[in-house]
C-alpha positions as CSV (number, residue, x, y, z in Angstrom):
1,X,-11.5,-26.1,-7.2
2,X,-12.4,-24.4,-10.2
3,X,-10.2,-23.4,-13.6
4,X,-8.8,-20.4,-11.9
5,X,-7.5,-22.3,-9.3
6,X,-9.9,-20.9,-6.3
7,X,-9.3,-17.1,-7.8
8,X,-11.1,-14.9,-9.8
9,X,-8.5,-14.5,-12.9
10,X,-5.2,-16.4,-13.7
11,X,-2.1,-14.4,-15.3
12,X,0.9,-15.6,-16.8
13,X,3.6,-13.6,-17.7
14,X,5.3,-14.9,-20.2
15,X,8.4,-13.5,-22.1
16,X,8.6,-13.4,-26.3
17,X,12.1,-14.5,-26.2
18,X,11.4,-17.9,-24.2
19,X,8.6,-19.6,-26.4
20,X,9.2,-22.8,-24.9
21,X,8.6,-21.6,-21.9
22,X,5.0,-20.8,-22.4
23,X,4.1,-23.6,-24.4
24,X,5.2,-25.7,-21.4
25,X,2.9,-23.7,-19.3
26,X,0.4,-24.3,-21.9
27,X,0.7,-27.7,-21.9
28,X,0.0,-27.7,-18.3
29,X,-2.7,-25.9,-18.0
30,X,-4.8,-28.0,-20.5
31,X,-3.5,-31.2,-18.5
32,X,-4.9,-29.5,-15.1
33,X,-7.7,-27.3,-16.7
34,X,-6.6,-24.0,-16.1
35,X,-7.6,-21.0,-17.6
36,X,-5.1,-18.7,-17.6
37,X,-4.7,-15.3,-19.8
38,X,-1.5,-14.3,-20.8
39,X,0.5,-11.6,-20.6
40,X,3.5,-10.8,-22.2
41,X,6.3,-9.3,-20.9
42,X,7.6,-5.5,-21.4
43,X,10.3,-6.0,-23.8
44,X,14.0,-4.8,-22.5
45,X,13.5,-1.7,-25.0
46,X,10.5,-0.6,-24.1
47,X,12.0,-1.1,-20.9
48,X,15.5,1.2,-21.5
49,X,12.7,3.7,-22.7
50,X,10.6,3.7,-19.9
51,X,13.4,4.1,-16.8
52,X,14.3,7.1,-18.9
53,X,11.4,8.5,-20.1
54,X,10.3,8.1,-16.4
55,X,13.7,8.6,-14.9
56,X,13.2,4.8,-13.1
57,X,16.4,3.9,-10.5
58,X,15.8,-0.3,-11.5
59,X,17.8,-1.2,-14.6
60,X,16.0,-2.1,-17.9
61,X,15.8,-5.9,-17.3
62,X,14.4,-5.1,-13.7
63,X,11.6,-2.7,-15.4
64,X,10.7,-5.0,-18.0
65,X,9.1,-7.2,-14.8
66,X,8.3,-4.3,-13.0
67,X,6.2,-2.4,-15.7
68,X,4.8,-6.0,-16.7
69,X,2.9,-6.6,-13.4
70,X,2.0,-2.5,-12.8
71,X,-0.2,-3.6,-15.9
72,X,-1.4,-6.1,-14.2
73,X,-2.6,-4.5,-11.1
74,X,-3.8,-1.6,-13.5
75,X,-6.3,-4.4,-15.8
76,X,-7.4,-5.7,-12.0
77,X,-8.2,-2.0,-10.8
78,X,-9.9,-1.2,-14.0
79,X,-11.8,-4.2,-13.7
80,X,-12.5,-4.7,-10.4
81,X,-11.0,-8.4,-10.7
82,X,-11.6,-9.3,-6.5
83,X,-8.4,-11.8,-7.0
84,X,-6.1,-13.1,-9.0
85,X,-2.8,-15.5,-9.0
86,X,-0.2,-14.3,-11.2
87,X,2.6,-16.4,-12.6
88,X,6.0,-16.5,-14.7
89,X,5.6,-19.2,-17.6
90,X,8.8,-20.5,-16.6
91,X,7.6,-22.7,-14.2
92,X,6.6,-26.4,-12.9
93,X,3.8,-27.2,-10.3
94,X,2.4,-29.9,-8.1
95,X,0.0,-32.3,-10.5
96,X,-2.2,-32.1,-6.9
97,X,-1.6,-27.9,-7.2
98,X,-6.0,-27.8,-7.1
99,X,-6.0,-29.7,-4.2
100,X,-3.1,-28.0,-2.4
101,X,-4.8,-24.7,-2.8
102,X,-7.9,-25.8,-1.8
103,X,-6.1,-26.7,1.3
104,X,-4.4,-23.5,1.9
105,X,-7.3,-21.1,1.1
106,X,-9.2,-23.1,3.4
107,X,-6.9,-21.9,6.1
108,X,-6.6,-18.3,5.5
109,X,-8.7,-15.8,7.5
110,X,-10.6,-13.3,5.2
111,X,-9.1,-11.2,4.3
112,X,-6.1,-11.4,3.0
113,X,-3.4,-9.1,0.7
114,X,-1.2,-11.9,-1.0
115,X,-0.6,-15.3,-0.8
116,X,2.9,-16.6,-2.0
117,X,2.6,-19.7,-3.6
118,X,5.6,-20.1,-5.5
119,X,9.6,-19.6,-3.9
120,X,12.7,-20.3,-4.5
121,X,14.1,-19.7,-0.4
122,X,13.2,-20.7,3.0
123,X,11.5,-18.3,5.3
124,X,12.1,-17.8,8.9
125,X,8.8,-18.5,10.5
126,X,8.4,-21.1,7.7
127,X,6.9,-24.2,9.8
128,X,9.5,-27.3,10.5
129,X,11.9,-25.3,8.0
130,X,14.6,-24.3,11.1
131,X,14.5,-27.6,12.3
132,X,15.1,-29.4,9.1
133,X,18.1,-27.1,7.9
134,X,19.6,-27.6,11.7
135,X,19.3,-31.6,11.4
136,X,20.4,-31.2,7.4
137,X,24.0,-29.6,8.7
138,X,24.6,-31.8,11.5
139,X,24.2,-34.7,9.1
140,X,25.6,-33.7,6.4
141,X,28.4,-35.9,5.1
142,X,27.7,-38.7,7.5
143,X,29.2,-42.3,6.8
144,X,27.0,-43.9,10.1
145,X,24.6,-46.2,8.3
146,X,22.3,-45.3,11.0
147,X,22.8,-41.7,10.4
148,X,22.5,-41.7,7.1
149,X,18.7,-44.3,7.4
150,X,17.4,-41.2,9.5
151,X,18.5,-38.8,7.2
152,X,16.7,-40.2,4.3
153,X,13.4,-40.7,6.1
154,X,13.3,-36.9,7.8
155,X,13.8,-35.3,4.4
156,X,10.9,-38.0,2.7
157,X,8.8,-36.5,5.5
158,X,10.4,-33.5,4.9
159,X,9.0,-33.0,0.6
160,X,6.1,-35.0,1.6
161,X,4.7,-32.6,4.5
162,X,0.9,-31.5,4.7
163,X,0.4,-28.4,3.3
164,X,0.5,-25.2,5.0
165,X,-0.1,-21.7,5.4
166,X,1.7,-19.2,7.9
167,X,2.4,-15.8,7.9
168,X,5.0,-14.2,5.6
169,X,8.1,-13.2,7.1
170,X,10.5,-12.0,3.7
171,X,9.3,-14.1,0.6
172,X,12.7,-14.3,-1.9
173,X,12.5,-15.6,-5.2
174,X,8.9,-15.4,-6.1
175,X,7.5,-17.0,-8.7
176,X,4.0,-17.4,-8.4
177,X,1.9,-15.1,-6.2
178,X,-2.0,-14.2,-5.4
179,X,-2.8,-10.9,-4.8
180,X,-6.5,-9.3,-3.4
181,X,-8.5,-6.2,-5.1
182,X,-7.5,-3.6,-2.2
183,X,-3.5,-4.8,-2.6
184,X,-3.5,-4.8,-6.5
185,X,-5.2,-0.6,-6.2
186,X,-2.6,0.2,-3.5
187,X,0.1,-1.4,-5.9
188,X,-1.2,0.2,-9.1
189,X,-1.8,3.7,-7.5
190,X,1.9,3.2,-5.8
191,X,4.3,1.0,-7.5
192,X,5.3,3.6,-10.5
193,X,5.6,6.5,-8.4
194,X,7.9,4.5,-5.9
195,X,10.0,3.0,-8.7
196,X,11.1,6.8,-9.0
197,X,12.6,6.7,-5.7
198,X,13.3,2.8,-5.5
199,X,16.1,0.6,-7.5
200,X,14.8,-2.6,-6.0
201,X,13.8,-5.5,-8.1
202,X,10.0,-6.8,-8.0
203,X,10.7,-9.5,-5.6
204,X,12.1,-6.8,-3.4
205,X,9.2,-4.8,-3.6
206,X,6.6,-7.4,-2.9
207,X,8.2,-9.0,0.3
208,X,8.6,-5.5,1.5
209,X,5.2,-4.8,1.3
210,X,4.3,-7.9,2.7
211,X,6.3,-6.7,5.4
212,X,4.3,-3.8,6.0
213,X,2.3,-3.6,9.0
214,X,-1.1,-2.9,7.1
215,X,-0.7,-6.0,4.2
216,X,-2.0,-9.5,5.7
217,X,0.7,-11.5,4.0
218,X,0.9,-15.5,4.0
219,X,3.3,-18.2,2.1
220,X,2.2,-21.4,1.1
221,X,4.1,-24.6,2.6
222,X,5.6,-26.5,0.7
223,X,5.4,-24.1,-2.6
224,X,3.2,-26.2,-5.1
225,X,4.6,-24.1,-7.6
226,X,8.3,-24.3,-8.5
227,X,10.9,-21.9,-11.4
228,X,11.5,-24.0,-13.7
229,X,15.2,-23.7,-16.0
230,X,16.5,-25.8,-18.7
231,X,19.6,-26.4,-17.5
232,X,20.1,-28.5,-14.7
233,X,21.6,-27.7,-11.7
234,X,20.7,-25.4,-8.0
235,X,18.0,-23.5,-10.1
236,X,15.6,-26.2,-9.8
237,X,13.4,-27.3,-6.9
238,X,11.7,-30.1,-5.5
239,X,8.4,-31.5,-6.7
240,X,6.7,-34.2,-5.3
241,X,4.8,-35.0,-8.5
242,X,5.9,-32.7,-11.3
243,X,3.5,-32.2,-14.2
244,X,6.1,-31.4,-16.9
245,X,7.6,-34.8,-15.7
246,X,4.8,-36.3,-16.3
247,X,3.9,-35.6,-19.5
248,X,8.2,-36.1,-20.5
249,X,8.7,-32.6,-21.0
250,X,11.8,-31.9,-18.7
251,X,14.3,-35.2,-18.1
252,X,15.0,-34.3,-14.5
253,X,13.0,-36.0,-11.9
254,X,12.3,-33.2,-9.9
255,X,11.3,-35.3,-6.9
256,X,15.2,-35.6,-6.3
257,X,16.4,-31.7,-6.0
258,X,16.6,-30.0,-3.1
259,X,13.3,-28.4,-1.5
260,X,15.1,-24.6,-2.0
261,X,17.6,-23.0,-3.5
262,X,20.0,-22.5,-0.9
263,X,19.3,-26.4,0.1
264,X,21.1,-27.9,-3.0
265,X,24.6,-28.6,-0.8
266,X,22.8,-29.7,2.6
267,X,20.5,-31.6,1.1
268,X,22.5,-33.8,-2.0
């Protein structure tokens, strides 16, 4: 696995008001040798000048992501860049994140449209996900010592599963995605005009074109990339081995938090 992490070109959007953000990301990257360029994101008042100018339905703080990555997929089209991952600098990955990949783009059929490698939800045809959140509310709150024995066990198997890919069924919470050259035209030819006629946020966006009959969407399972916030609390996600952990630059062990977002009570 190379620098780029199996792709051609490595983003990171990163925002001017969250320098520590970014120099966590940084910090990373030199620990797992990635080379990333960065890209920062459309302030909010360029942003309040484009949804006028423009006449864009998202808000300001929606358009500042928005606008951020239709430069993106413009710097890919004018460059003919065949692939790239792009990320928020907010984040936290998998100190194995090389190998992981490896794994999954070993598994995709080419070719494909995106690959979502970082989430903050669950998805329906997610493998051994349905099962899991089943067995999580039958046992949730139990007092039977045996009970409780199995419960610990199925979610160790649970964080510690092989890696996987499947296809996408509604990604939610992205924060890390890759993304082909045909997708990243289509998006750069498309995604202005439609945020005309369209309020929906980014996320939205992408899992609706993943949706699309034409895309070849897939997910990564588990995500090897996680959002990564300050504060404690059901913002954060599971890591098996957390990089930031390891190099003391966040005090939660993330290897205790719930696998998603929507986990946090089921799975405490």
């Amino acid at each position: 696995m190379n620098s780029t992490l199996g792709f051609q070109r490595v983003y990171v959007v990163h925002s001017a008001s969250d320098p520590s953000s970014l120099e966590n990301f940084k910090a990373i990257a030199l620990l797992l040798d990635i080379d990333a360029q960065y890209i920062e994101q459309t302030s909010i008042e360029h942003a309040d000048t484009l949804q006028r100018q423009h006449q864009y339905l998202a808000n300001p703080l929606e358009v500042t992501e928005l606008d951020t990555h239709a430069r993106i997929y413009a710097h890919m089209a004018h460059h003919d860049i065949q692939s790239a991952l792009i990320i928020r600098s907010d984040v936290d990955m998998e100190l194995d994140i090389k190998l992981r990949l490896a794994s999954a783009l070993g598994d995709i059929p080419d070719p494909y449209d995106m690959l979502f490698i970082g989430r903050e939800y669950a998805e329906p045809t997610e493998p051994k996900v349905q099962e899991m959140m089943a067995f999580l509310r039958q046992t949730n709150g139990t007092s039977d010592p045996s009970a409780q024995m199995q419960r610990m066990w199925a979610k160790r198997e649970f964080a510690n599963r092989k890696t996987r890919v499947y296809r996408s069924s509604f990604p939610s919470g992205i924060s890390a995605y890759a993304i082909g050259r045909q997708m990243a035209r289509r998006l750069h030819y498309r995604l202005r005009p439609r945020m005309t006629v369209d309020k929906h946020d980014l996320d939205f966006i992408l899992a609706d074109v993943a949706m699309v009959g034409l895309s070849i969407a897939y997910s990564m399972s588990p995500s090897p990339i996680a959002a990564y916030k300050t504060s404690r609390g059901p913002g954060n996600q599971l890591l098996t081995h957390s990089a930031l952990h390891l190099m003391s630059l966040r005090q939660d062990d993330p290897a205790m938090l719930s696998p998603y977002k929507d986990w946090t009570n089921t799975w405490a």
